[in-house]
C-alpha positions as CSV (number, residue, x, y, z in Angstrom):
1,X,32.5,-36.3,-17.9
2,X,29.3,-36.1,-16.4
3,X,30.4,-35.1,-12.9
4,X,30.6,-31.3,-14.1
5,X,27.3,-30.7,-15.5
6,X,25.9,-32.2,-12.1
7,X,28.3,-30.0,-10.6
8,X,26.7,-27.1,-12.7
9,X,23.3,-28.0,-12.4
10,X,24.1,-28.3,-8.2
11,X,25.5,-24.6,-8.1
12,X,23.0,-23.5,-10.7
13,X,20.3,-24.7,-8.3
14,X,21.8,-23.5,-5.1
15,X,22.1,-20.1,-6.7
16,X,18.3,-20.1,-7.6
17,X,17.7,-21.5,-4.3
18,X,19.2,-18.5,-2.7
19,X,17.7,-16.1,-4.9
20,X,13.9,-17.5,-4.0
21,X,15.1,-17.9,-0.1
22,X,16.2,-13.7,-0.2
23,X,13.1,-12.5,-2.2
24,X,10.9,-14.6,0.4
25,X,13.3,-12.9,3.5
26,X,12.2,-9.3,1.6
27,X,9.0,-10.0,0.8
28,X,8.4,-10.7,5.1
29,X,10.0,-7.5,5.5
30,X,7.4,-5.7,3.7
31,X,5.1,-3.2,5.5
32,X,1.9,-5.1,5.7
33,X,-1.5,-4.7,7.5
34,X,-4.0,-8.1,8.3
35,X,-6.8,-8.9,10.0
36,X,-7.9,-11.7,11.7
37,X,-11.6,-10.8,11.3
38,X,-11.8,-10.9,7.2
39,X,-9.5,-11.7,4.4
40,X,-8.7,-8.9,1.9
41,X,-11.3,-8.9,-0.7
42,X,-13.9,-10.8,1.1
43,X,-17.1,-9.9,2.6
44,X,-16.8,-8.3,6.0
45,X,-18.6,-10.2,9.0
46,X,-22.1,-9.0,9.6
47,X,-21.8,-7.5,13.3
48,X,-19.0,-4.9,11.6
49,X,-22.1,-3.1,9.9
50,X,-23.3,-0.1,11.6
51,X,-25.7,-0.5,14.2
52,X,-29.3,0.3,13.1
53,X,-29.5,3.5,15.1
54,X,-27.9,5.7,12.6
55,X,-29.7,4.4,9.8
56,X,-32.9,2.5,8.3
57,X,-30.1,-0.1,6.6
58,X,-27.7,-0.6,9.8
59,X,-28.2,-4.2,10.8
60,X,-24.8,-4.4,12.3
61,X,-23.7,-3.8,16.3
62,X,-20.3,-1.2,14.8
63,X,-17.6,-4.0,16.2
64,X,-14.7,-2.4,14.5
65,X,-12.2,-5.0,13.1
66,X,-9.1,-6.4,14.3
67,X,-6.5,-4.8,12.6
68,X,-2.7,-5.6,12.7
69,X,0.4,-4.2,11.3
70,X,4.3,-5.0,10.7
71,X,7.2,-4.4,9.8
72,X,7.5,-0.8,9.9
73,X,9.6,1.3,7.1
74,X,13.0,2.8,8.8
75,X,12.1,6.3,10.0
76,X,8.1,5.7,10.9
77,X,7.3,7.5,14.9
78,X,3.3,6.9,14.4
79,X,0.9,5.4,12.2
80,X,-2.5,7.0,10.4
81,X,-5.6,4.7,9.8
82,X,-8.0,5.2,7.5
83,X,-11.4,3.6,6.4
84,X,-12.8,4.3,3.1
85,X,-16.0,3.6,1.2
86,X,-15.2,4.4,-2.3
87,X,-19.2,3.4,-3.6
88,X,-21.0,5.8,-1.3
89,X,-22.3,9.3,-2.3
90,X,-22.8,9.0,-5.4
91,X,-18.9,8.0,-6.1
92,X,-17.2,10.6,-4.1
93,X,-16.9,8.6,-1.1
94,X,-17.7,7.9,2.7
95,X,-15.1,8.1,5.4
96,X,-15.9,5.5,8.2
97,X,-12.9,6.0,10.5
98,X,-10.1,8.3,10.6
99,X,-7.2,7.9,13.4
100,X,-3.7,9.1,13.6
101,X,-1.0,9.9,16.1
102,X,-1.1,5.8,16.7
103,X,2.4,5.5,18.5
104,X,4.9,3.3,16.8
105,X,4.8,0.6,19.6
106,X,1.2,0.0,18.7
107,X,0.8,-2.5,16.1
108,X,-2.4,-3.6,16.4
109,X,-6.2,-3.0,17.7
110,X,-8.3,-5.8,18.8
111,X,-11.8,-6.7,17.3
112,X,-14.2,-4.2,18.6
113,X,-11.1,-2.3,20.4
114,X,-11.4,0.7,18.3
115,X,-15.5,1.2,17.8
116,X,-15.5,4.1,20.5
117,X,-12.7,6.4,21.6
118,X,-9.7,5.3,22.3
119,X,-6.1,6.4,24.1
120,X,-4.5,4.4,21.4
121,X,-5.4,7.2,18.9
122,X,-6.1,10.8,17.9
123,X,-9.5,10.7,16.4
124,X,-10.4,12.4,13.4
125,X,-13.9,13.1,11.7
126,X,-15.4,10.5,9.8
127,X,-18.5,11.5,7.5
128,X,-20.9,11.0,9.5
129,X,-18.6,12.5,12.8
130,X,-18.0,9.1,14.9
131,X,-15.4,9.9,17.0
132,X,-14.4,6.0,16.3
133,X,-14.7,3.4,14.0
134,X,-18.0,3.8,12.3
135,X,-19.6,0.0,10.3
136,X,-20.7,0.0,7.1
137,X,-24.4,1.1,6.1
138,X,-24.5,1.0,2.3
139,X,-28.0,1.2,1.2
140,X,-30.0,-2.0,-1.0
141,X,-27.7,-3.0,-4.0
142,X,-24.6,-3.9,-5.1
143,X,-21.8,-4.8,-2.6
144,X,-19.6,-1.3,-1.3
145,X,-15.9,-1.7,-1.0
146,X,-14.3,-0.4,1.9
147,X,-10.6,0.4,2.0
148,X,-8.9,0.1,5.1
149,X,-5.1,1.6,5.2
150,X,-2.5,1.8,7.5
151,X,-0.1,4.6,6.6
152,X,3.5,4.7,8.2
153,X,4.5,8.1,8.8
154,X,8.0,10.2,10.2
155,X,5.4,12.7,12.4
156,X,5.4,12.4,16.1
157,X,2.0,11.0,17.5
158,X,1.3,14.5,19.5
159,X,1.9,16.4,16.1
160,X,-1.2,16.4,14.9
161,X,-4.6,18.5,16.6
162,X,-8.1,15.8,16.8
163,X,-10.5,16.3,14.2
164,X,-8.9,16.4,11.4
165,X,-11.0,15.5,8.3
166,X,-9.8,12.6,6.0
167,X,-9.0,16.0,3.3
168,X,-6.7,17.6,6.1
169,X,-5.3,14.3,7.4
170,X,-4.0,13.7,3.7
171,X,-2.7,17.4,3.3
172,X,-0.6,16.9,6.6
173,X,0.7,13.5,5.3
174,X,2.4,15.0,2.4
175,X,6.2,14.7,2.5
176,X,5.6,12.6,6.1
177,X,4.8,9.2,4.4
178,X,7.1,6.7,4.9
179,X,4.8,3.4,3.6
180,X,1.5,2.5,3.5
181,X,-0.8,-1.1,3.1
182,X,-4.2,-1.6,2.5
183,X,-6.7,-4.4,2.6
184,X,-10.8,-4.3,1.1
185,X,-13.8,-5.4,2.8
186,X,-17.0,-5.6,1.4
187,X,-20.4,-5.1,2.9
188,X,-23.9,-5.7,1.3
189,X,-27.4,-4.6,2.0
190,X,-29.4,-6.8,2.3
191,X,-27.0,-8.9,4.1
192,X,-26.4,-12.4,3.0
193,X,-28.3,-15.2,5.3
């Protein structure tokens, strides 16, 4: 008599088992962007600031980030990259880096990799018109959160002209989307010791 319900429990169990082991299998499949150089949510390394040349509160040296990205959706030919501050001007926003046209067999950009020009990218215009990755430079206060997304899109890399504004990147992304993953750094003026 009590052979069935260990029977039971057993597939009841194995069944779960395999439920948790598939949802694990698609949750590693999911289009997802890391970096080695912070954790999402935490404070970004001090040398990622803007260097002080381009401003009274840039303590930093402008090493952009090392930034990588997997598992692409079926369908993606190039990738868009964006970075974000959504505390600056006064709530409408600073754009620190804008690339596109990444090719689909690039899947990542080393730490400092991306800080100038690049043949790994079509540069866009950033706010303050870096023609790369531009550090954060938030004036004295509260910390600034900067977005940094990865956007997985069906467009050939040579589709799109250079200089396209964050505004015009996002208007030539519609309908060409195919997935998209973020991560937030934060940077603070002064800078923690």
């Amino acid at each position: 008599m009590t052979i069935a319900p260990a029977k039971a429990f057993l597939a009841t169990t194995a069944l779960t088992l395999a439920a948790l082991g598939a949802s694990v299998a698609r949750a590693a499949d999911v289009f997802a962007l890391s970096s080695t150089t912070f954790k999402d949510g935490e404070l970004l390394p001090k040398p990622v600031g803007d260097i002080p040349a381009r401003g009274p509160n840039c303590k930093g040296e402008n090493m952009s980030p090392q930034l990588s990205w997997s598992n692409a959706p079926e369908g993606t030919k190039s990738y868009a990259l964006i970075v974000f501050d959504q505390d600056a001007g006064l709530g409408a926003g600073i754009t620190h880096w804008v690339a596109y046209g990444i090719p689909l067999e690039t899947t990542s950009f080393a730490e400092g990799e991306a800080s100038g020009p690049s043949d790994k990218y079509v540069a866009g215009k950033s706010t303050k018109n870096i023609p790369g990755f531009g550090g954060p430079c938030p004036p004295l206060g509260s910390p600034h959160h900067y977005l940094f997304q990865i956007v997985a899109t069906d467009l050939d890399p040579k589709d799109l002209p250079p200089g396209l504004t964050l505004a015009e990147l996002q208007e030539k992304l519609k309908g060409h989307r195919k997935g998209e993953s973020s991560l937030i750094g934060t940077y603070v003026n002064p800078y923690p010791p």
